[in-house]
C-alpha positions as CSV (number, residue, x, y, z in Angstrom):
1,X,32.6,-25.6,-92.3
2,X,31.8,-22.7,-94.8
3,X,28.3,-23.9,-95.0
4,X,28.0,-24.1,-91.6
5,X,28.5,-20.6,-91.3
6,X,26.7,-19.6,-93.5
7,X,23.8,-21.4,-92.5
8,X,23.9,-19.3,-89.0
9,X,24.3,-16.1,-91.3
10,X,21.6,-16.5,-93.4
11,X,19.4,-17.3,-90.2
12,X,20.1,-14.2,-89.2
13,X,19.5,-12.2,-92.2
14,X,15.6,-14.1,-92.7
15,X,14.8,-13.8,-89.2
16,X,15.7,-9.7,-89.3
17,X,14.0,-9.4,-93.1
18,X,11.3,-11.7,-93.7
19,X,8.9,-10.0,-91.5
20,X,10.4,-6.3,-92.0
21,X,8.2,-3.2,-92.7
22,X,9.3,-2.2,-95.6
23,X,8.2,-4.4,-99.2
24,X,11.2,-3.8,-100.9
25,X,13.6,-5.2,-98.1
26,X,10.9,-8.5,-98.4
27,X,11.2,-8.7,-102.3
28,X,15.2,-9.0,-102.2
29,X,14.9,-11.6,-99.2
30,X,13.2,-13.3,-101.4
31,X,14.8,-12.6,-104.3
32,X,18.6,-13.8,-102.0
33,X,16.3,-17.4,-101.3
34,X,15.3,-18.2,-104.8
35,X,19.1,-17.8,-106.2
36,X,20.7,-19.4,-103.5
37,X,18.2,-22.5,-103.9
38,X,18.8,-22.5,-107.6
39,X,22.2,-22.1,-107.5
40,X,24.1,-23.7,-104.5
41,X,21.2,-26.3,-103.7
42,X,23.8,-28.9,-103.0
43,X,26.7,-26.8,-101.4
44,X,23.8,-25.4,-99.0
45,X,22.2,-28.4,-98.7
46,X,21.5,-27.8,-94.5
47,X,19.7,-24.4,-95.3
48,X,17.0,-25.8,-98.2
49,X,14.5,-26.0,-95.3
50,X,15.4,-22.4,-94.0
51,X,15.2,-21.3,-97.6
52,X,11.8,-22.8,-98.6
53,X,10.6,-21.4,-95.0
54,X,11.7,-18.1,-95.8
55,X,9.9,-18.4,-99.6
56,X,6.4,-20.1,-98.2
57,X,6.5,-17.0,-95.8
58,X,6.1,-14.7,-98.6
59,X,3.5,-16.3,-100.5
60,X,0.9,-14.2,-98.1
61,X,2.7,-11.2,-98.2
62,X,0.6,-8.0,-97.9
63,X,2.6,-6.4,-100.9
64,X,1.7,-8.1,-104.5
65,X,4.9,-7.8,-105.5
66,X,6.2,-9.7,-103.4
67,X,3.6,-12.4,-103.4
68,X,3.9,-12.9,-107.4
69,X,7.7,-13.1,-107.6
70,X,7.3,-15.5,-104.4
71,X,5.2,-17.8,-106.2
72,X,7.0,-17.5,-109.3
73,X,10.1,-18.6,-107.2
74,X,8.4,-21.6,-106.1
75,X,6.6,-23.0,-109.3
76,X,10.3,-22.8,-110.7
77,X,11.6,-24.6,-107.8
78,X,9.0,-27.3,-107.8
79,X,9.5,-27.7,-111.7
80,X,13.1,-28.7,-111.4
81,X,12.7,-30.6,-108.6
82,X,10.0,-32.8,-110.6
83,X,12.8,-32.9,-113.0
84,X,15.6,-33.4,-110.8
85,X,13.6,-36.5,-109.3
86,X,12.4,-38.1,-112.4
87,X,16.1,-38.2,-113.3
88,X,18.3,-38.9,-110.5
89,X,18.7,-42.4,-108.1
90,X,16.3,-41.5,-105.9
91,X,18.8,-39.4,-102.8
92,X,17.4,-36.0,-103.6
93,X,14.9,-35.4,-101.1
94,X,11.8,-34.5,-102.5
95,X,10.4,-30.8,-102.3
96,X,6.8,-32.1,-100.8
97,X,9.0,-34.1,-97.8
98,X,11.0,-30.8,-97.2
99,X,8.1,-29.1,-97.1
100,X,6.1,-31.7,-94.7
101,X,9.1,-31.6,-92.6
102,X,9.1,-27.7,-91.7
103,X,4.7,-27.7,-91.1
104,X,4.8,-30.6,-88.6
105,X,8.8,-28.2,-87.1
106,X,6.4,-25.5,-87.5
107,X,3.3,-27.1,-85.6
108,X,5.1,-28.5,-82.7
109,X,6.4,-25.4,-81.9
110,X,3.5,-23.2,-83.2
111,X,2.0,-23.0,-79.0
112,X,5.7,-21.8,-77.8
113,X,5.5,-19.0,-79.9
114,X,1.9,-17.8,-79.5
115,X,2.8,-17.8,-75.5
116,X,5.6,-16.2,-76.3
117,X,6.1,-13.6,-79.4
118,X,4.4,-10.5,-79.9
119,X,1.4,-9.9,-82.0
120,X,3.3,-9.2,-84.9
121,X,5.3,-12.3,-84.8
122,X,2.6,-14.3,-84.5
123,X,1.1,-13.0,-87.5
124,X,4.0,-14.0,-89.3
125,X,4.7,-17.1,-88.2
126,X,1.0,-17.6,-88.8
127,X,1.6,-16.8,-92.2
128,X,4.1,-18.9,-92.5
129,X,1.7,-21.9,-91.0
130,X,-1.0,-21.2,-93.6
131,X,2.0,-20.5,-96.8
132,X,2.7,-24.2,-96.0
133,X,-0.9,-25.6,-96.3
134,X,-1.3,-23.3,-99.8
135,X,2.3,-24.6,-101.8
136,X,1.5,-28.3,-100.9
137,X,-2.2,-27.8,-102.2
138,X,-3.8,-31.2,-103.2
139,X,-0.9,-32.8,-101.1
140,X,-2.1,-31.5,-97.5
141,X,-4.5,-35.1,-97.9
142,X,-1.2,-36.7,-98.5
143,X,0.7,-34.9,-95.5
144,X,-2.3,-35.6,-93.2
145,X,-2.5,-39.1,-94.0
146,X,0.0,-39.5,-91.6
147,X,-1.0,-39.6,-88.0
148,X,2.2,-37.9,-86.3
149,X,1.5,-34.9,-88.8
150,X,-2.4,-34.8,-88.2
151,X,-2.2,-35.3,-84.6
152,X,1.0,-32.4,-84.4
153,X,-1.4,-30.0,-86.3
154,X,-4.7,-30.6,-84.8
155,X,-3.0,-29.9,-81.3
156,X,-1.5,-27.0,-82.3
157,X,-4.6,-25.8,-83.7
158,X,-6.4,-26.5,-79.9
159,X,-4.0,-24.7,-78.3
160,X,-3.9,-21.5,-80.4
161,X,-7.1,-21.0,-80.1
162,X,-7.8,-21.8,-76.4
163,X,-10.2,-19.1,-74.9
164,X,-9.6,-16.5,-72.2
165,X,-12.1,-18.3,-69.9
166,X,-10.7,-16.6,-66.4
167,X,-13.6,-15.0,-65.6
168,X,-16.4,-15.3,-67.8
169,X,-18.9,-12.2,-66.2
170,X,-15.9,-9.7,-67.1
171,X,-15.5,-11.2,-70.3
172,X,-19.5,-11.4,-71.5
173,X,-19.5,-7.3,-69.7
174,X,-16.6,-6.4,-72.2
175,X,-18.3,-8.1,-75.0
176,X,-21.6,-6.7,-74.1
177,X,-20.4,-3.3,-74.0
178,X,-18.0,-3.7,-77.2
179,X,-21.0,-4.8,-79.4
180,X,-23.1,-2.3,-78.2
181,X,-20.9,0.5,-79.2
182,X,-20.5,-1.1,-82.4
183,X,-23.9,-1.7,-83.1
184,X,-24.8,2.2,-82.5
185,X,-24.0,2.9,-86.3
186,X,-25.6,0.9,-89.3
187,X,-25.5,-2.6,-88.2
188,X,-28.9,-3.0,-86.9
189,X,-30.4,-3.9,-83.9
190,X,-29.1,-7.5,-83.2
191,X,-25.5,-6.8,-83.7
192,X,-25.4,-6.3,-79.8
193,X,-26.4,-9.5,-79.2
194,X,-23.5,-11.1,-80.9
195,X,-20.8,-12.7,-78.4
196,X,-17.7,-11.7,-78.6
197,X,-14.6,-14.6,-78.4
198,X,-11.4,-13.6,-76.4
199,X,-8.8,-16.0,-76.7
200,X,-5.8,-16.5,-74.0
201,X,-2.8,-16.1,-76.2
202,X,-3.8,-13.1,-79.1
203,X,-6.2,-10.1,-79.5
204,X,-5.5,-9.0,-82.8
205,X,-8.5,-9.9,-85.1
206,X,-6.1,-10.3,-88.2
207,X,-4.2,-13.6,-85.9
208,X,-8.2,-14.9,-85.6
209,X,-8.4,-14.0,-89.4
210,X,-5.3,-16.1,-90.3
211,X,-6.5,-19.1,-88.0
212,X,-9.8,-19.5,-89.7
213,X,-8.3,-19.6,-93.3
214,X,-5.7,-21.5,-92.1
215,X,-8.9,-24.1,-91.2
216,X,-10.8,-23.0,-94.4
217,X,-7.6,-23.8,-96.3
218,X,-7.1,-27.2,-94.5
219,X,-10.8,-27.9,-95.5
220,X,-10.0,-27.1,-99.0
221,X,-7.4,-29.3,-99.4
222,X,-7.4,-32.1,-97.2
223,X,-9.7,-35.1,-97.0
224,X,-13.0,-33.2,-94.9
225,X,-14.1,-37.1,-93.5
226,X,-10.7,-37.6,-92.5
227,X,-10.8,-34.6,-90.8
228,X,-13.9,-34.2,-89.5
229,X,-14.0,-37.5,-87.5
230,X,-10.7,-36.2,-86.5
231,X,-12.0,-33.1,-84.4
232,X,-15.2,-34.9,-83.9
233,X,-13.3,-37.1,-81.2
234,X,-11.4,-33.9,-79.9
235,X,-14.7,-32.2,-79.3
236,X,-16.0,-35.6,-77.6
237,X,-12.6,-36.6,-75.7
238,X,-11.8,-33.3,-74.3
239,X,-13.9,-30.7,-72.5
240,X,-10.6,-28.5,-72.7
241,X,-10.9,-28.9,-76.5
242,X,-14.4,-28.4,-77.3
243,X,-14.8,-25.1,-77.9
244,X,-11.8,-24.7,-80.3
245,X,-12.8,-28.4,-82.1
246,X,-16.3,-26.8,-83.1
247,X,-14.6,-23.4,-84.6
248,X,-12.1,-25.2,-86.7
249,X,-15.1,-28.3,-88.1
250,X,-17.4,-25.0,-88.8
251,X,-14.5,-22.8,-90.9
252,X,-13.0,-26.7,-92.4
253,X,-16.5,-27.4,-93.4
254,X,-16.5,-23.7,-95.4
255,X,-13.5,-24.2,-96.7
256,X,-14.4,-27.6,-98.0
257,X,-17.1,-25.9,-99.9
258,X,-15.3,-23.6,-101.4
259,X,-16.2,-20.5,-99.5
260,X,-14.4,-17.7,-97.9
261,X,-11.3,-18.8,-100.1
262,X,-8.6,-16.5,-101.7
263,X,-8.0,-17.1,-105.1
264,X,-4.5,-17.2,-104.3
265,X,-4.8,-20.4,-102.5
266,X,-5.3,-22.1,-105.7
267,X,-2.5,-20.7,-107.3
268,X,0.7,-22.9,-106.4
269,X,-1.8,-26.2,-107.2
270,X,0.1,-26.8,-109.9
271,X,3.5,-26.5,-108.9
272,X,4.1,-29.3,-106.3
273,X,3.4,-32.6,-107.2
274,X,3.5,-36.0,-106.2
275,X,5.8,-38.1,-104.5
């Protein structure tokens, strides 16, 4: 069918654009998602979840530009969905399912591609992973209501972040030597004394920024005693897990006060609402 083909198409054309160097080339991808979701919805019906993938990507984007007309894309889509459900017979899958759908896609194979994509891959689809948790806002406690969803997440979560543990004595000597050198400017005497975490499947300290507001954000948003008793019997169940369970409980616990959160993650709030 025509949609068929153009479903492979426009795979193509995200994958190549939505992570591209250059802003401008971002803006029209997102720009080419918002009217093809506004105007052939129905015709395209297979590629709404590539579509709203290819939008929630962009709603961390580096460039404001593109993060503002990203947003503005989605509060519009959410507002006629609303409408669109308050007024139809119930067959029009809700924005917040779509939306649940792709995180728990995106979660199960969230491990796959931290073994196997480069560092700037992973950022994105990181991105991506964290624009989910920010557009469904309030409705993360919702989504993680659900045990498949909580239990997908929270494993992806252990796995990501599993420490490079091969051989601890080179790994504290690189630390050692690493802090030292940092701490012979400004940072005062204790800085060397810090330990340093090296994880198995990144290096890049913007991947380990992601991760922790990705847990700040699920903090935020979701129900914390939910949550907490969740990782609570990670950290007890698994030795494996234990390490990872106490990072993510110490950044959810943040975010669930409110600190160490963008501004921007309150922004979308608004825009996608209940079931």
């Amino acid at each position: 069918s025509t949609a068929g083909k153009l479903s492979v198409l426009l795979k193509k054309i995200i994958s190549c654009t939505s992570a591209h160097r250059h802003w401008r080339v971002r803006l029209e991808m997102v720009e080419l998602a918002d009217h093809l979701l506004v105007a052939c919805s129905q015709s395209l019906r297979e590629c709404v979840g590539l579509l709203l993938e290819a939008l929630v990507g962009a709603v961390n984007d580096e460039e404001p530009k593109v993060r503002e007309r990203c947003e503005a894309a989605l509060r519009e889509i959410s507002q006629r969905n609303q409408s669109c459900s308050r007024s139809s017979d119930g067959t029009s899958q809700n924005l917040a399912d779509v939306l649940s759908e792709n995180l728990h896609s995106l979660a199960t194979s969230l491990p796959r591609l931290m073994r196997t994509s480069n560092d700037q891959k992973k950022l994105f689809v990181l991105k991506v992973f964290l624009g989910y948790f920010k557009v469904l806002g309030p409705l993360v406690s919702v989504v993680l209501n659900s045990a498949a969803h909580l239990e997908r997440i929270s494993k992806a979560l252990m796995q990501v972040l599993e420490l490079d543990v091969v051989d601890v004595r080179i790994v504290e000597e690189r630390s050692h030597g690493e802090s030292l050198e940092r701490s012979s400017g400004s940072e005062g005497p204790y800085a060397a004394h810090i330990p340093q975490k090296h994880f198995l499947y990144f290096t890049d300290e913007k991947i380990f920024s992601v991760l922790m507001e990705i847990c700040r954000t699920l903090g935020f948003y979701g129900d914390i005693y939910l949550l907490t008793d969740h990782f609570l019997d990670l950290y007890r169940q698994s030795l494996v897990y234990r390490k990872q369970a106490a990072m993510v409980l110490n950044e959810m616990v943040r975010g669930a006060a409110g600190l160490a959160m963008a501004t921007g993650a309150q922004c979308l709030d608004s825009g996608v609402q209940g079931r």
